[in-house]
C-alpha positions as CSV (number, residue, x, y, z in Angstrom):
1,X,141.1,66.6,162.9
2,X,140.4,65.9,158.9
3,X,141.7,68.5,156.5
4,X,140.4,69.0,153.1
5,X,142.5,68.1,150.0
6,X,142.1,69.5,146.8
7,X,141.3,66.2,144.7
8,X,143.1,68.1,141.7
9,X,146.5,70.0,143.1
10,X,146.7,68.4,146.9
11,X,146.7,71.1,148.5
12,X,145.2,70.4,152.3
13,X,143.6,72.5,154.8
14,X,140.3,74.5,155.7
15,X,142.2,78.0,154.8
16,X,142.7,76.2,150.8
17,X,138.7,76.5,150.5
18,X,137.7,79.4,149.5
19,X,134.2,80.8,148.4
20,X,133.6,83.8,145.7
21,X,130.4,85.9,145.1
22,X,128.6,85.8,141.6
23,X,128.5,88.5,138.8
24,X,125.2,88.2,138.5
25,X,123.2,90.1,141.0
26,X,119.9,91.0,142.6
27,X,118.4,94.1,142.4
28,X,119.9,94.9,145.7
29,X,123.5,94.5,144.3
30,X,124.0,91.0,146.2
31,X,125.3,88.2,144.8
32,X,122.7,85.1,143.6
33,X,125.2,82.7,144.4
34,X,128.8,81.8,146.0
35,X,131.4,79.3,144.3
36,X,133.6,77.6,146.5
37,X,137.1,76.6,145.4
38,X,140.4,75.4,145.8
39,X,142.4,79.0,146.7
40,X,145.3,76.9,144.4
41,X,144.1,75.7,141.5
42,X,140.5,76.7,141.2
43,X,138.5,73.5,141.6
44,X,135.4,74.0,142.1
45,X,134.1,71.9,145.4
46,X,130.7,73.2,145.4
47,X,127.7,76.6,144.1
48,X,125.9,78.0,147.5
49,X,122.6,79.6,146.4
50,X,120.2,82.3,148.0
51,X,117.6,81.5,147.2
52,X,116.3,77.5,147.2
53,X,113.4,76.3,145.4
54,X,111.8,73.8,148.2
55,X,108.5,71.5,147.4
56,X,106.3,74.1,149.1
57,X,107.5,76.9,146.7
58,X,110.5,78.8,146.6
59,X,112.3,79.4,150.4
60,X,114.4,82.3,150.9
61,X,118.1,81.8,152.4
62,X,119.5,84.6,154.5
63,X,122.8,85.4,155.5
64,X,124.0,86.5,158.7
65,X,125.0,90.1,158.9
66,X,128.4,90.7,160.9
């Protein structure tokens, strides 16, 4: 299987990825957004939103509850 490497340390493997919560917050006290990032170096591979703005209007992403 195909590990991720971290174009700007190498590091490689799935466990390197990590994802962090936003300051900024809803009303509710939950994050707007996630960063995910090299658990190394900081890198930023991608920003996870909750809420998506579609053509049909605004759509609202929920997360699964454990």
């Amino acid at each position: 299987m195909a590990e991720p490497k971290c174009p700007d340390c190498g590091e490689t493997g799935i466990e390197k990825v990590v994802s962090s919560a936003s300051k900024e917050q809803s009303k509710e006290r939950r994050p707007w957004f996630y960063v995910a990032h090299c658990d190394n170096c900081g890198h930023v591979y991608g920003i996870f939103t909750k809420h998506v703005f579609g053509k049909s209007g605004p759509q609202l992403m929920i997360e699964k509850r454990k």
